[in-house]
Backbone as JSON, one array per atom type, in Angstrom:
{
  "sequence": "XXXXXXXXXXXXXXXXXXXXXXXXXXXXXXXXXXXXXXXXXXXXXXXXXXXXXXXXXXXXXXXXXXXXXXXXXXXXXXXXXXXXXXXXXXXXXXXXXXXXXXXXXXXXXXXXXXXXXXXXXXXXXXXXXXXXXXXXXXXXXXXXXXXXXXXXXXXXXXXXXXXXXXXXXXXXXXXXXXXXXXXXXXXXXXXXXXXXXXXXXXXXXXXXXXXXXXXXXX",
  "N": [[-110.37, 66.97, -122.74], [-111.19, 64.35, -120.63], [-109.84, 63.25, -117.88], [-109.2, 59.76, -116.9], [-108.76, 57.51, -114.79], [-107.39, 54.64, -114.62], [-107.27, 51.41, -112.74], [-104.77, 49.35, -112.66], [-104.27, 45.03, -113.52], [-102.35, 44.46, -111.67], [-102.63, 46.04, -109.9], [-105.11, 45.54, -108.65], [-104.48, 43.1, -107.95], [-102.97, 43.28, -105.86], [-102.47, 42.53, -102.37], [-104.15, 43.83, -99.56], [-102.43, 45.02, -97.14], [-101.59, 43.72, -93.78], [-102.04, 45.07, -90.24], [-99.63, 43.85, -88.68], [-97.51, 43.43, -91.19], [-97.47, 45.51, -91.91], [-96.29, 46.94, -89.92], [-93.86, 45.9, -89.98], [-92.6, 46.35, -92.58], [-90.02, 48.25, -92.46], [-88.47, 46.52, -92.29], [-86.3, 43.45, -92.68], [-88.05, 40.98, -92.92], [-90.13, 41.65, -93.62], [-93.69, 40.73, -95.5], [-96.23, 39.13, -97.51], [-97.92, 37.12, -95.88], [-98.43, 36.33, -92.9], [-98.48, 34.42, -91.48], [-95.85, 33.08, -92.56], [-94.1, 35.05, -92.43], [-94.56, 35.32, -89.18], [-92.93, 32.66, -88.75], [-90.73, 32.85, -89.97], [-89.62, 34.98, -87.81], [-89.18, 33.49, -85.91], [-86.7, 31.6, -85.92], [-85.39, 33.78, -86.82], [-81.6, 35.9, -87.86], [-81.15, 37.43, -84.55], [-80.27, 40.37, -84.97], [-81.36, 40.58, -87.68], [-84.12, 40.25, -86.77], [-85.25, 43.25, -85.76], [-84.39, 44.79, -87.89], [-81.98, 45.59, -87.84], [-78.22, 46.62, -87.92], [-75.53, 44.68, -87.91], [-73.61, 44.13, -85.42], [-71.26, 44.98, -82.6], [-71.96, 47.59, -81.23], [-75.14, 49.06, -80.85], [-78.52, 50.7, -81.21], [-79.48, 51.57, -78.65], [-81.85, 53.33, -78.45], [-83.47, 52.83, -80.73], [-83.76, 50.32, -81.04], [-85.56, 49.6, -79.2], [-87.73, 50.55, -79.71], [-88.31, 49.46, -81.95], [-89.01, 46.66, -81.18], [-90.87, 47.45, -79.19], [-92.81, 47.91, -81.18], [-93.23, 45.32, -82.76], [-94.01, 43.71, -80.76], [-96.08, 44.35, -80.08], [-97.57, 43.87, -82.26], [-97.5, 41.25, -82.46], [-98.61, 40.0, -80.37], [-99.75, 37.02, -78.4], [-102.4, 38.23, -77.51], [-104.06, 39.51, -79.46], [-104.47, 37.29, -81.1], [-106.26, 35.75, -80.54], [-108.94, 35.31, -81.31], [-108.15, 33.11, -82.89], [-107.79, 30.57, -82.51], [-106.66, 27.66, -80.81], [-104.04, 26.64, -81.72], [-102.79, 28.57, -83.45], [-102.71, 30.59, -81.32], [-100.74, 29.35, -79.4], [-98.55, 29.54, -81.23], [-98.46, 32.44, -81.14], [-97.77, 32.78, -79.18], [-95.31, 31.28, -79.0], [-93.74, 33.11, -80.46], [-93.63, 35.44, -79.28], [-91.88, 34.94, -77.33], [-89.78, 34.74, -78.52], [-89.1, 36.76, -79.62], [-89.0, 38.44, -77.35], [-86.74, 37.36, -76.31], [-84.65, 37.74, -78.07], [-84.28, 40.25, -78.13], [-83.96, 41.2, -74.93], [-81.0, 40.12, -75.16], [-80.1, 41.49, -77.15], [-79.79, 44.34, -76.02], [-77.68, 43.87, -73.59], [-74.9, 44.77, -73.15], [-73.24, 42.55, -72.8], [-74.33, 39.67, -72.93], [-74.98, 40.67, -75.8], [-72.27, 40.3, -77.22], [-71.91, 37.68, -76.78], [-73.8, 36.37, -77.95], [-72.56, 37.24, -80.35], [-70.19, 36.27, -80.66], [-70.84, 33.4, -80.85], [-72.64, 32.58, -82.85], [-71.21, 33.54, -84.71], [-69.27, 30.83, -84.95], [-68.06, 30.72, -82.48], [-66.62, 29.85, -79.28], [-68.42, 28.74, -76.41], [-68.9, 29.56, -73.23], [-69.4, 27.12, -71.55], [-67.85, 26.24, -73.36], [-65.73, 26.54, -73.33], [-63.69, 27.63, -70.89], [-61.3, 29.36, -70.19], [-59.59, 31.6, -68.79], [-57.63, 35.08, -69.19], [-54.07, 35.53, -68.61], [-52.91, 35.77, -65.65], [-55.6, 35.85, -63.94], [-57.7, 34.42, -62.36], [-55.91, 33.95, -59.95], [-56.03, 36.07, -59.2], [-58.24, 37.05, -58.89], [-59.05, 35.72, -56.57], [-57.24, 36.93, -54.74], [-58.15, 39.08, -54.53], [-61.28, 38.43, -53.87], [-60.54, 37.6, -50.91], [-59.12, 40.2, -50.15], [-61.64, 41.66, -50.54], [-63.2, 39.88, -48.15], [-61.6, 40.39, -45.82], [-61.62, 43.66, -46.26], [-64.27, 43.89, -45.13], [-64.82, 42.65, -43.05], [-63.25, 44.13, -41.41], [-64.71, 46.46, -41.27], [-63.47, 48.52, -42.8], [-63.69, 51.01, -44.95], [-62.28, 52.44, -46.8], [-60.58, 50.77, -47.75], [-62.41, 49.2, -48.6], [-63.19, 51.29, -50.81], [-61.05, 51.12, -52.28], [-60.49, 48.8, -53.49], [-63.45, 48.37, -54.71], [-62.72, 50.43, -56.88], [-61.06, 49.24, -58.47], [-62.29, 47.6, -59.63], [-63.91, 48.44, -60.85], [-62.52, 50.04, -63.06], [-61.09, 47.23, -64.21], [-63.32, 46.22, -65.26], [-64.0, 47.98, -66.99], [-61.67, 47.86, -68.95], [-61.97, 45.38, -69.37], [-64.35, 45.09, -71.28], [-63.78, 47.6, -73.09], [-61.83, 45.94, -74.77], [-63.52, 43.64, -75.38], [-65.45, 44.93, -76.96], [-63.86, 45.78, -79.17], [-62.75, 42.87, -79.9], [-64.75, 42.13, -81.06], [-65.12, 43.49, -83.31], [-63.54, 42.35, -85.12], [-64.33, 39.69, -86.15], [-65.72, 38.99, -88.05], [-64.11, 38.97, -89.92], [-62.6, 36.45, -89.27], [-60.95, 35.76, -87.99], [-59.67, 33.91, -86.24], [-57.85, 33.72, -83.97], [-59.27, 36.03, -83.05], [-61.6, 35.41, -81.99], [-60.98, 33.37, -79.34], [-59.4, 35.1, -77.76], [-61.54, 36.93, -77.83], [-63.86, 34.93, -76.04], [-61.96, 34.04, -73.92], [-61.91, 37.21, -72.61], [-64.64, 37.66, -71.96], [-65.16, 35.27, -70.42], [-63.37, 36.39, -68.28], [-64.7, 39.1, -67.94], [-66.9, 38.69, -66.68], [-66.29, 37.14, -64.05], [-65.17, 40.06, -63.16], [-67.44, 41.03, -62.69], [-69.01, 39.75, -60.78], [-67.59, 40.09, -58.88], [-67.85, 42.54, -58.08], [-70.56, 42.94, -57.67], [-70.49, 40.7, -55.32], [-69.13, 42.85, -53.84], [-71.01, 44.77, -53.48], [-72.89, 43.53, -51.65], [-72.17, 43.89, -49.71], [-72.67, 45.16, -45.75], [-74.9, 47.86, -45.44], [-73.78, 49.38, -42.95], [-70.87, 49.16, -43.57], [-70.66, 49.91, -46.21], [-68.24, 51.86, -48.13]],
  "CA": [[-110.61, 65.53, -122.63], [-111.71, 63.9, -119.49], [-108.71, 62.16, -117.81], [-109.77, 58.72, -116.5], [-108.14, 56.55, -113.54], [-107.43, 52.99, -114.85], [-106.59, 50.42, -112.48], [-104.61, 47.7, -113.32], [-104.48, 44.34, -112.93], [-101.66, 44.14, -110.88], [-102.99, 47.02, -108.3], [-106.47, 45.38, -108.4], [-104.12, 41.68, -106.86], [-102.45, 43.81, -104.65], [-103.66, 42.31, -100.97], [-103.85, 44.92, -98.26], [-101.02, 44.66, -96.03], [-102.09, 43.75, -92.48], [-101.18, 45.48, -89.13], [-98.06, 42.74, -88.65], [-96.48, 43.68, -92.1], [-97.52, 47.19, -92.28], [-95.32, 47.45, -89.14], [-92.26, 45.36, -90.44], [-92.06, 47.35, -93.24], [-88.92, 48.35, -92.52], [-86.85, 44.93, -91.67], [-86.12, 42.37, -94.23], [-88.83, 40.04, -92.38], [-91.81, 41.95, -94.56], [-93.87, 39.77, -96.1], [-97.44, 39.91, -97.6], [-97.84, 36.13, -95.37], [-98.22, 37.05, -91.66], [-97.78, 33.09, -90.88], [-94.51, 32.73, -93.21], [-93.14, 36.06, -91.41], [-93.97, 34.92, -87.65], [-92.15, 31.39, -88.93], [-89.19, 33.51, -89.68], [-88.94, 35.45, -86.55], [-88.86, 32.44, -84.42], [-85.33, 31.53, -86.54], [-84.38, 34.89, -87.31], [-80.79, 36.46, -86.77], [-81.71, 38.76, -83.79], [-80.52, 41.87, -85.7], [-82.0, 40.84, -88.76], [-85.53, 40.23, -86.82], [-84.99, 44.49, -85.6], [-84.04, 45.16, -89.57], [-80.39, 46.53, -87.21], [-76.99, 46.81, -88.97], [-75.28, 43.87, -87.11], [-72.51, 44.44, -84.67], [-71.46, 45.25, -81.27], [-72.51, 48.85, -81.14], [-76.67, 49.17, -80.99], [-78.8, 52.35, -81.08], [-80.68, 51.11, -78.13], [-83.27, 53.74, -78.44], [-84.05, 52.68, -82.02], [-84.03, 48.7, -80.61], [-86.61, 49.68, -78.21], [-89.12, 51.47, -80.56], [-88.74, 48.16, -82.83], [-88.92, 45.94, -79.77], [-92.66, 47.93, -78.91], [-94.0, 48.07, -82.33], [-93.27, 44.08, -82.81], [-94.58, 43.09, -79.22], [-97.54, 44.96, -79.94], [-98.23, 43.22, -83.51], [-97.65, 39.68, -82.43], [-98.81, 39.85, -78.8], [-101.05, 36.28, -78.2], [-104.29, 38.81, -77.23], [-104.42, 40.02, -80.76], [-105.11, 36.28, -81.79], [-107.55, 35.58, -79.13], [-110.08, 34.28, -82.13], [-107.28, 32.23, -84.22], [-107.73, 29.32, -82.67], [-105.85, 27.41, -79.91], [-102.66, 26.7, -82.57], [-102.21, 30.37, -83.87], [-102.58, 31.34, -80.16], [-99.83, 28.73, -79.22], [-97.54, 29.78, -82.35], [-97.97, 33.44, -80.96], [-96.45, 32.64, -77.57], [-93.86, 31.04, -79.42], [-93.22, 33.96, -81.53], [-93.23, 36.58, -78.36], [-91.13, 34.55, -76.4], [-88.62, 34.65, -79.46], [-88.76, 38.51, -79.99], [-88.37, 38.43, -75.89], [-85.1, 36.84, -75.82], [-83.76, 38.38, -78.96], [-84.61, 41.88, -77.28], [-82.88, 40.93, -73.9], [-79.76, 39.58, -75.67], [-79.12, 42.67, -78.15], [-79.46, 45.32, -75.1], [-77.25, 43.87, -72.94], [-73.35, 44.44, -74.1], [-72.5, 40.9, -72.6], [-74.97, 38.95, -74.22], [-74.48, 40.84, -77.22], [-71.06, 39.96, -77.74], [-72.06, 36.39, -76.49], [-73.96, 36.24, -79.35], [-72.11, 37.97, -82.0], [-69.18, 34.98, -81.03], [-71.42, 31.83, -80.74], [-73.39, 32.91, -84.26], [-69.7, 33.31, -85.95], [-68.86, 29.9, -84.64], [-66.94, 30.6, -81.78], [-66.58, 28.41, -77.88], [-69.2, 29.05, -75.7], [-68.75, 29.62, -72.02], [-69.48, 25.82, -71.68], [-66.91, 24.89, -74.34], [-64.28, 27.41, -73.05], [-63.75, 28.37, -69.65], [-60.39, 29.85, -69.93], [-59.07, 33.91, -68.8], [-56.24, 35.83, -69.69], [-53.19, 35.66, -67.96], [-53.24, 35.47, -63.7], [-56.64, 36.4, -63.69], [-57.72, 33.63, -61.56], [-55.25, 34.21, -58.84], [-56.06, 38.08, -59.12], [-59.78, 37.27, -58.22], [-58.79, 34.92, -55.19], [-56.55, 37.58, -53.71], [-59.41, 40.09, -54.66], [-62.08, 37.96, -52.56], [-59.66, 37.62, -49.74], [-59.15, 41.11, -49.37], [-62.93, 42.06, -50.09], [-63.48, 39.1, -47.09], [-61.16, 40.83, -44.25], [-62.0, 44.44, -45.39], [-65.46, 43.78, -44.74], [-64.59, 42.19, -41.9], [-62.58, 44.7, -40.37], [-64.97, 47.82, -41.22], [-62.53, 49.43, -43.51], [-64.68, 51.76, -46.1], [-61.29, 52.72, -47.52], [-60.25, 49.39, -48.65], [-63.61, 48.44, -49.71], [-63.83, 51.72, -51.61], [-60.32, 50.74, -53.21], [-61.13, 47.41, -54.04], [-64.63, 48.69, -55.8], [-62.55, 51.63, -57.87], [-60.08, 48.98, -58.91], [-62.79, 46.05, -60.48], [-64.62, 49.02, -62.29], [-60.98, 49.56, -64.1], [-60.62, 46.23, -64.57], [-64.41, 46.11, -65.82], [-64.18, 48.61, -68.28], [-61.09, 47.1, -69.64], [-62.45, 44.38, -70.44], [-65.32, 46.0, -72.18], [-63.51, 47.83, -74.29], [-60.82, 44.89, -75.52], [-64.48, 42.88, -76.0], [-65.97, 45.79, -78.04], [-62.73, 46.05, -80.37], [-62.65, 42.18, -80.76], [-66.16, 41.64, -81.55], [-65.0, 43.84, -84.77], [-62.74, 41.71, -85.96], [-65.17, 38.52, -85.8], [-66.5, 38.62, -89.06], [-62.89, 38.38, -90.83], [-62.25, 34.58, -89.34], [-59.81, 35.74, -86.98], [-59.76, 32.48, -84.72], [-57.38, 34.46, -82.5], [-60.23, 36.85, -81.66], [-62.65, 34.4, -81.41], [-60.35, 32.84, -78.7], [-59.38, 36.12, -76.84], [-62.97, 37.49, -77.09], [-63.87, 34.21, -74.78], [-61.13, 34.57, -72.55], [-62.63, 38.7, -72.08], [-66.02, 37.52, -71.91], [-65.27, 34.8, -69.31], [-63.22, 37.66, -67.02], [-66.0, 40.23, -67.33], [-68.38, 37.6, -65.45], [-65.76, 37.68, -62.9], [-65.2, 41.32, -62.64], [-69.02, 41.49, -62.32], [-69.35, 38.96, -59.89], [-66.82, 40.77, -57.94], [-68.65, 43.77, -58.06], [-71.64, 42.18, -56.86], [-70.11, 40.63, -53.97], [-68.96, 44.15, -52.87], [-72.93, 45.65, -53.46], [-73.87, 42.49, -51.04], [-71.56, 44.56, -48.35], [-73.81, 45.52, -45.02], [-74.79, 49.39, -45.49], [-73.14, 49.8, -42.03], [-69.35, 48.72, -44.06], [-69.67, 50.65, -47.29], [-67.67, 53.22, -48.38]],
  "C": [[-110.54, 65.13, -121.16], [-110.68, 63.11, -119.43], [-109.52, 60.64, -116.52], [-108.58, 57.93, -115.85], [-108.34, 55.58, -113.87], [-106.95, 52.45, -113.44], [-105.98, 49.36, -112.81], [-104.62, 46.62, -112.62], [-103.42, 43.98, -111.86], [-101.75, 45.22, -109.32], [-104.0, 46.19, -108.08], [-105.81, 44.1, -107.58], [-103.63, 41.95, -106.12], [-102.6, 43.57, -103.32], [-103.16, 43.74, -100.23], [-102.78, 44.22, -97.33], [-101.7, 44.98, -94.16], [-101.35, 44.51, -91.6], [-99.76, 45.07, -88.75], [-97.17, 43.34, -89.64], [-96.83, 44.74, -92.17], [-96.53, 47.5, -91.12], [-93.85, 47.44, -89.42], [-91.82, 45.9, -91.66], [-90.81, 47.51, -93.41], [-87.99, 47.25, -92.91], [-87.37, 43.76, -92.94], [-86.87, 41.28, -94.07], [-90.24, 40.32, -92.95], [-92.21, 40.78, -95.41], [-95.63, 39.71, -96.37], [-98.08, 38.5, -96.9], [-97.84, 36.15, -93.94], [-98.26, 35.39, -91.44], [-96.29, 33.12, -91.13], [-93.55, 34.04, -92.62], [-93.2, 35.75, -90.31], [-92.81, 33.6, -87.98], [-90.74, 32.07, -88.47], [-88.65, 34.38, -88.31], [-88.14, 34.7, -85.65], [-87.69, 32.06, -84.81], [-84.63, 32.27, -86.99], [-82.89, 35.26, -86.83], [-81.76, 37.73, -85.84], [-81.4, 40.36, -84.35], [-81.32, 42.15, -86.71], [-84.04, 41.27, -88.03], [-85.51, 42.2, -86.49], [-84.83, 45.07, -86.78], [-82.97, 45.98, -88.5], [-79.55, 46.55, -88.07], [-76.43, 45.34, -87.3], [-73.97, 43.66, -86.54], [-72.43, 44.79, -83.4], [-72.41, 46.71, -81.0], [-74.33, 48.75, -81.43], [-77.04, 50.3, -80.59], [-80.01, 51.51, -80.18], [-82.35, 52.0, -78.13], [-84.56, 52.96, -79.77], [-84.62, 51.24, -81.91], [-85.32, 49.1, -79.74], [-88.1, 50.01, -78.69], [-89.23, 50.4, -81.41], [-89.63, 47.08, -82.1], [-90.61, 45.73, -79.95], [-93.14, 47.3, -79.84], [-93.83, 46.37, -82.77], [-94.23, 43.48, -81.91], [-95.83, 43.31, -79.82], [-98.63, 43.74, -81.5], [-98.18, 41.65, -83.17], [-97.7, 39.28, -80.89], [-99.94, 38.55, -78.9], [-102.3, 37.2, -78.13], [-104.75, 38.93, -78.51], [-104.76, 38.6, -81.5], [-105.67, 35.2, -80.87], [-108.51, 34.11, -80.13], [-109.22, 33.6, -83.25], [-107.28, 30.99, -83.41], [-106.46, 28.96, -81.46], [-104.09, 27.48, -80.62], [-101.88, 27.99, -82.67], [-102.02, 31.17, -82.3], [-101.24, 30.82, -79.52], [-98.64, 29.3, -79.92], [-97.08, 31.49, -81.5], [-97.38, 33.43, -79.68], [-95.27, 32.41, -78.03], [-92.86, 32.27, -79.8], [-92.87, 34.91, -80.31], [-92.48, 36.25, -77.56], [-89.85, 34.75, -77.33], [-87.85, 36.31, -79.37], [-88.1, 39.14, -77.92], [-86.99, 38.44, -75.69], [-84.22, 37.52, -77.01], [-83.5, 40.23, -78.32], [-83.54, 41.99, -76.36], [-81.46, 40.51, -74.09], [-79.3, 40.8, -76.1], [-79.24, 44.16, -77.04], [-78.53, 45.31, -73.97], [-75.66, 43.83, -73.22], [-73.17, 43.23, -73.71], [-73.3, 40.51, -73.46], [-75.12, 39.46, -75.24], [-73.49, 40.39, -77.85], [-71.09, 38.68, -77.21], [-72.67, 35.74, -77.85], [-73.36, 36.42, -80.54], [-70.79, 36.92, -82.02], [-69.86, 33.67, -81.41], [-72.14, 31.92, -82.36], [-71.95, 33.37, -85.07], [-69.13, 31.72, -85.74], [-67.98, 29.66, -83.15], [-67.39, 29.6, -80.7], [-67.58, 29.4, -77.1], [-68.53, 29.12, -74.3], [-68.44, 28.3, -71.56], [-67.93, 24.96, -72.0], [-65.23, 25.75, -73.86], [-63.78, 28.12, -71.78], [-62.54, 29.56, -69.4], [-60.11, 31.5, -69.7], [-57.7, 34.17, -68.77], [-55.7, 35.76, -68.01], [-53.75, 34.84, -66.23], [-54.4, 36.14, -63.51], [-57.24, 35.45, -62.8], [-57.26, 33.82, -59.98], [-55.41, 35.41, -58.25], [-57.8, 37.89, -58.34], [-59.98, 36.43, -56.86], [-58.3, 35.3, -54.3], [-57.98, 38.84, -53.41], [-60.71, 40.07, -53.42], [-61.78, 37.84, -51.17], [-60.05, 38.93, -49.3], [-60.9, 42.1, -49.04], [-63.67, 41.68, -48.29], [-63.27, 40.54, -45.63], [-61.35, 42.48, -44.36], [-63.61, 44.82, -44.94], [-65.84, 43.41, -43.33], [-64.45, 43.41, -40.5], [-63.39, 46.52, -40.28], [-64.37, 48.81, -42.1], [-63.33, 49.74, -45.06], [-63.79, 52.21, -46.91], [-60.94, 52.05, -48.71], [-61.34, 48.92, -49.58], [-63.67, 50.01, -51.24], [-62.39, 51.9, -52.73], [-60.44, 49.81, -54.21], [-62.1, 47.41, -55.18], [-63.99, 49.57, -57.34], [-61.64, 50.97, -58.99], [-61.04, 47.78, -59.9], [-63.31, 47.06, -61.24], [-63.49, 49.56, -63.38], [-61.14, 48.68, -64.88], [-62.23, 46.12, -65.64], [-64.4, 46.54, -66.93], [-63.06, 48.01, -69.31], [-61.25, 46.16, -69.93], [-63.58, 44.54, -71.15], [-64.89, 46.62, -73.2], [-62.62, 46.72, -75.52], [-62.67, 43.86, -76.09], [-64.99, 43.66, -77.41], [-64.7, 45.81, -79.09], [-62.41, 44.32, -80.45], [-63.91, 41.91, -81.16], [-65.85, 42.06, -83.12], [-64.55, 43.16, -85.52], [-63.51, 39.87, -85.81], [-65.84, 38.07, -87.06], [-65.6, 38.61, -90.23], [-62.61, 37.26, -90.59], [-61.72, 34.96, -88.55], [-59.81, 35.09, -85.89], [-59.04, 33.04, -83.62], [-58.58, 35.13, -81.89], [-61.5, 36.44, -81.08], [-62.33, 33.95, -79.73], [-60.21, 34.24, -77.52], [-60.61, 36.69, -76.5], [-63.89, 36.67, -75.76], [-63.07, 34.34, -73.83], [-62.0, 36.16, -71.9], [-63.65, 38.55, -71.36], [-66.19, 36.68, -70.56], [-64.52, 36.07, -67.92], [-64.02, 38.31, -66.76], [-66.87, 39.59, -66.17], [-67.24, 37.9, -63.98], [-65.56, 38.89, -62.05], [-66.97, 41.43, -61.77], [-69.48, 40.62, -61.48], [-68.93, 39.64, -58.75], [-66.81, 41.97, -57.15], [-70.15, 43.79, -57.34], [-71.71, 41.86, -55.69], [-70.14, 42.23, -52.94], [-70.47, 45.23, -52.42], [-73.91, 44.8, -52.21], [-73.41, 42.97, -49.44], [-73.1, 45.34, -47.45], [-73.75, 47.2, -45.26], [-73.58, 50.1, -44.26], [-70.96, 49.55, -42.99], [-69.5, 49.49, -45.13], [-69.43, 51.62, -47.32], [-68.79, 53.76, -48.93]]
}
């Protein structure tokens, strides 16, 4: 007996899945609607628009290969002939996937995000840093000042060995409260700002010393 290939009716309404959603596939942003999926990008969480697991830790290679294959599907050129609107919408949309990109590769603004999207104080709303940290970056600038001043490649290359310390410690205390961010823990909400505002300092401080004349550094 001759075997025969039915289709049914629910393969035959099946639409083809465009370039856009044949890419997203993966991430929970699929959708057989390539308007009603750019919508959502532009308001997506940034891990969700990546389909990531959502936390400090990121597999930046894996962010990067999402990153591409997004850019590429909702780049304005590709809707050249949609019309001034749809061409407008897709700026919107690549400027979105832009900044979500630049945010989740950078550990600071990652963990800037991963507080302000739990509720926490913004930079803005919270200026405060642990302990004598303040006074520590005023003696810090001082001595960066005079040994820059005085030629001393020693001092400067003390000074430098002592903020990337201080750097990494606060990097790791950020990375171990970011974890605890999605239990409520208003303390680590609170300490992760305090961290977050020092790092800027460390890294300011660090900066300064990179702004040293070649003839002065260690």
């Amino acid at each position: 007996m001759m075997d025969v290939h039915l289709t049914s009716q629910s393969d035959a309404a099946t639409p083809v899945r465009c370039s856009t959603c044949e890419m997203l596939h993966h991430a929970p942003l699929a959708c057989q609607d390539c308007h009603d999926l750019l919508d959502h990008v532009q308001g997506a969480d940034y891990f969700e628009l990546f389909g990531l697991p959502r936390g400090y830790h990121v597999d930046l290679a894996e962010l990067g290969r999402r990153y591409l294959s997004i850019s590429r599907n909702i780049h304005p050129d590709k809707f050249a002939a949609a019309g001034a609107e749809m061409q407008s919408f897709a700026l919107r949309m690549s400027a979105a996937v832009n900044k979500a990109h630049d945010v989740l590769r950078d550990p600071f603004l990652r963990a800037e995000y991963l507080l302000e999207s739990v509720g926490g104080p913004s930079a803005a709303q919270d200026k405060s840093v642990p302990g004598t940290l303040l006074a520590d970056v005023m003696t810090l600038r001082e001595e960066i000042e005079e040994a820059r001043d005085a030629g001393d490649t020693a001092a400067l290359q003390r000074i430098e060995n002592g903020l990337k310390r201080s750097q990494a410690d606060a990097l790791g205390r950020i990375e171990s409260l970011c974890s605890r961010l999605d239990t409520g823990d208003d303390a680590a909400k609170t300490q992760l700002r305090q961290n977050l505002n020092a790092l800027k300092y460390w890294n300011n401080l660090l900066s300064q010393l990179a702004s040293v004349p070649e003839s002065a550094k260690p």
